[in-house]
N, C-alpha and C positions, 0 to 999 in steps of 0.2 A: 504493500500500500504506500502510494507516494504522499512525503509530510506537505499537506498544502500550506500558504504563507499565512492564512489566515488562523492555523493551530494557535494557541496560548501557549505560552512558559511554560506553563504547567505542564501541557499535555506533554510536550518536548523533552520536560525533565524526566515525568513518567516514560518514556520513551529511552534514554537513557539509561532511567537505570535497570529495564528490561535488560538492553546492551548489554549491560556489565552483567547481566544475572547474578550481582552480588547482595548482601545484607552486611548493612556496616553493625555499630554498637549499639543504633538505636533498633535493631531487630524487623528493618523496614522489612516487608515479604516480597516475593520474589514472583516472576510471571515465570511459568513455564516455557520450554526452549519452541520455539516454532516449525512447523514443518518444512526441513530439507536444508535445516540449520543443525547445530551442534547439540549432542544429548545430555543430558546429566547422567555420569556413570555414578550410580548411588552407592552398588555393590564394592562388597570390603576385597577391592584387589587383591590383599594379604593372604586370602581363604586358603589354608592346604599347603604355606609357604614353610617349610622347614626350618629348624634355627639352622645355624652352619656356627658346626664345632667351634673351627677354628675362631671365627668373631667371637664366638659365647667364651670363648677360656680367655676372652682380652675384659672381658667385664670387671669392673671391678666390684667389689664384694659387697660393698651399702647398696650398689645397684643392684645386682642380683638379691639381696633380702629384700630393697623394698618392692622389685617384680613389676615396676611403670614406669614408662620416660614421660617426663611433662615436656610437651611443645605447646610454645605460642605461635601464632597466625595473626596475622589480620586479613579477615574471611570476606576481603571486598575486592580482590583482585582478580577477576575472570581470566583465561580457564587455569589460572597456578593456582591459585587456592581462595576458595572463596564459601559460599553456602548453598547447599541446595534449596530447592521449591519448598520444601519442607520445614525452611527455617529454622532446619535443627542437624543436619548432617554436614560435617566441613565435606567437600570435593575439590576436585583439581589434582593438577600433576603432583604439589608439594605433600596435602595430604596422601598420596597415592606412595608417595615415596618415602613420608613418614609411616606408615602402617607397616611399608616393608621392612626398613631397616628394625622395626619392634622385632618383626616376625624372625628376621635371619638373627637379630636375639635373641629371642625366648622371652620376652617380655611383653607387657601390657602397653597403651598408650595412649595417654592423655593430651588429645589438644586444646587449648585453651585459645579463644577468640581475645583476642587483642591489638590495640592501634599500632603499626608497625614503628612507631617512632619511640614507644616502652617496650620491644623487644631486647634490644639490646641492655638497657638497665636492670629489665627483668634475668637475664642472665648473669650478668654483673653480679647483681643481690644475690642469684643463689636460687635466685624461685621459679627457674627452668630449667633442662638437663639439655638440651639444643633445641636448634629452630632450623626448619629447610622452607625459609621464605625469602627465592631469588634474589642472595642478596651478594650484592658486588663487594670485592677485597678491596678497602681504599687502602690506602696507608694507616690511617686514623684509626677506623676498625682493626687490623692484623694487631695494634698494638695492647689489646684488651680483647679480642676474638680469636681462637683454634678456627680454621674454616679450610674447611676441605672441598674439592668439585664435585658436583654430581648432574651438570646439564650445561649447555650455554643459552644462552638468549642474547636479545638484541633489545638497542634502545631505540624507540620510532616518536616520529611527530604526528598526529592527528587533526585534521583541521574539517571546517565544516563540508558537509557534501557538497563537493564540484567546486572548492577550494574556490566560494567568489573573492575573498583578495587576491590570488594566484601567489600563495607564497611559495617558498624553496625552502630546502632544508639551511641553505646556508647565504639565505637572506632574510633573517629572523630578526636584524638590527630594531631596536626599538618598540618590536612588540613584545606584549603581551603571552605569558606561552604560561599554562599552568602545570606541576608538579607536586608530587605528592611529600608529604615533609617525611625527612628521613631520608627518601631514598637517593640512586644514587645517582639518579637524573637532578634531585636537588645540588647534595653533595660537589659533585663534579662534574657531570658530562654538559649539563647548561651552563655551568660559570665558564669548562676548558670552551663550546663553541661561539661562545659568548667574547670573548677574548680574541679566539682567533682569526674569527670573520667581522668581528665588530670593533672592541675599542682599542686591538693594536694598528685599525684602519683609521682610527678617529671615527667613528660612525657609533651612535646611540647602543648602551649595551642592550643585552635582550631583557626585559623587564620580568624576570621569574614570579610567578606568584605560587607561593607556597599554600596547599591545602592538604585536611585529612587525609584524603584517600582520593585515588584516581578517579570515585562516578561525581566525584565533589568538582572538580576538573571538568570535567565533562560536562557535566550540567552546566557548568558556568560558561563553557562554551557554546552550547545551547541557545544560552541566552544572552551572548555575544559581548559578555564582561572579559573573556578571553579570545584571542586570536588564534591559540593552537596548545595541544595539551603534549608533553612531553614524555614518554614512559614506556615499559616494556613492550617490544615491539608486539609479543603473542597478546597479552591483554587485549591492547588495540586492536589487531589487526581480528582477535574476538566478539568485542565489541561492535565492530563495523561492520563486519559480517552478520551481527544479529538485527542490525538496523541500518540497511544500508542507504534508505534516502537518509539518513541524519547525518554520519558522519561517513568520514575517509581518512586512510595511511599514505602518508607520502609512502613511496616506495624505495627512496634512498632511506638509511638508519645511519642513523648517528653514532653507531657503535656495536658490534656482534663482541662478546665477551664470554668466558666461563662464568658462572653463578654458582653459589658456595652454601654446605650448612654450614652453623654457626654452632661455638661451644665457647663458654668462657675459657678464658685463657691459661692453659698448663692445666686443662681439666683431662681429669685421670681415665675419663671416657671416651677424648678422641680417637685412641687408636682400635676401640669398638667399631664405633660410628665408620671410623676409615676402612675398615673392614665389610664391616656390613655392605656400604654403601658397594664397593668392589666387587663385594657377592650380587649385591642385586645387578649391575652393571653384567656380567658377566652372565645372566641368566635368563631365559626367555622375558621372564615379567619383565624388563626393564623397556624391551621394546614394547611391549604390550600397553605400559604406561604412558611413554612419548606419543603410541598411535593414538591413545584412546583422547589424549586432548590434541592431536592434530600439533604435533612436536616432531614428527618427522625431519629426522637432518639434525634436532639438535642434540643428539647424543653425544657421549665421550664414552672414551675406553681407559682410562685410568681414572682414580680417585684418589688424585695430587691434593697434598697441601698446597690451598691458594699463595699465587704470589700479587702482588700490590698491582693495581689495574696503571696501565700506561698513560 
């Protein structure tokens, strides 16, 4: 159905955050996926996955007694990890890969829904055991974060359908571009393209506006307080696909990179997690995963300790 000009905000916004088929913290509910669009896999991928020796004798021993990993998420980022229709089931590739590495240990697993920008605190403090929510190695992070690879992705721009200002990826000078706080399109890839095409040119930087979560972006794009949203290229290029008179993906990315979990630092369960993740990498489920949210191509074959993003 084409969005006509005469739609309200509102409806646009509702429209959006169909797109993302996420639910942030306030427990908005969710529309179901549309026909000859992307499905919600509800099913617990893990089912019938074996622990593997090897990881399970790298456990350490408080983890084996208390028998649960705590992961946090923040459950609004279409199709890595987000919520289903049901308003109560995490789904995406992260959950899909968190369940696994429980299962190739032998343990239980607990995700907790949280704003990606207390993730990393919440590790710090001690009040999670890791997190696999697509998160880049800066320099900042490796200095307080264990973080090992387990996929890559890409960082894309979004702007409205049929892109009426005609922007480009790297004539962005001036405007408006929204980003989610935390990540590491805030962090780094909009301040490095910002710098490079703009103000060592003398030309206006790019104006970041930092929000919650990416349908917060989006919506604000919508209703044209933003000129283009910044952020992993799969969310996007999910998003756009589930409503494609609303928005569109530039097709150049601003960045293809490895994406990492995360573990506080010198914690005595990375060489588990390095493990696990190795086994899942190594075993059919791992493609199974990437197919199922249309990840194809972005796999890896080792599960390196991150090094610092370029």
């Amino acid at each position: 159905m084409r969005v006509s000009r005469s739609l309200s905000v509102t409806m646009v916004t509702t429209a959006l955050a169909v797109a993302l088929a996420a639910c942030g913290s306030t427990g908005a509910p969710q529309s179901a996926p549309q026909s000859g669009q992307q499905v919600e896999h509800t099913d617990d991928i893990s089912a019938g996955v074996q622990p593997d020796p090897a990881a399970v004798k790298l456990l350490p021993e408080a983890v084996k007694a208390k028998g649960t990993l705590s992961v946090p998420m923040d459950l609004t980022s279409a199709p890595t990890t987000f919520m289903a229709t049901d308003n109560k089931t995490p789904i995406g590739f992260n959950p899909d890969m968190a369940r696994l590495i429980a299962a190739k240990l032998g343990v239980k697993l607990q995700i907790n829904n949280v704003k990606f920008d207390t993730i990393i605190p919440g590790l710090q403090g001690g009040r999670f055991d890791f997190t696999a929510s697509t998160m880049g190695a800066t320099e900042e992070r490796l200095k307080v974060l264990d973080m090992v690879n387990y996929f890559q992705n890409g960082t894309g721009v979004a702007v409205p359908k049929g892109n009426p200002q005609k922007l480009a990826l790297h004539e962005l000078c001036g405007r408006r571009v929204g980003v989610q706080s935390g990540s590491t399109q805030e962090i780094k890839w909009l301040p490095q393209l910002s710098e490079k095409d703009c103000t060592s040119q003398g030309k206006p930087a790019i104006a970041g506006v930092t929000l919650p979560s990416v349908n917060d972006a989006l919506t604000q794009l919508s209703s044209k307080r933003l000129d283009a949203v910044m952020s992993d290229f799969t969310g996007l290029s999910w998003a756009a696909k589930r409503q494609p008179n609303v928005l569109e993906v530039m097709q150049e990315r601003v960045v293809t990179t490895k994406v990492n979990v995360a573990l506080p630092k010198g914690s005595p369960l990375t060489p588990a997690i390095q493990a696990a993740i190795q086994s899942i990498i190594d075993s059919p489920k791992y493609a199974e995963a990437l197919d199922r949210w249309g990840f194809q191509g972005l796999g890896i074959e080792t599960a390196a300790p991150a090094v610092p993003l370029g």
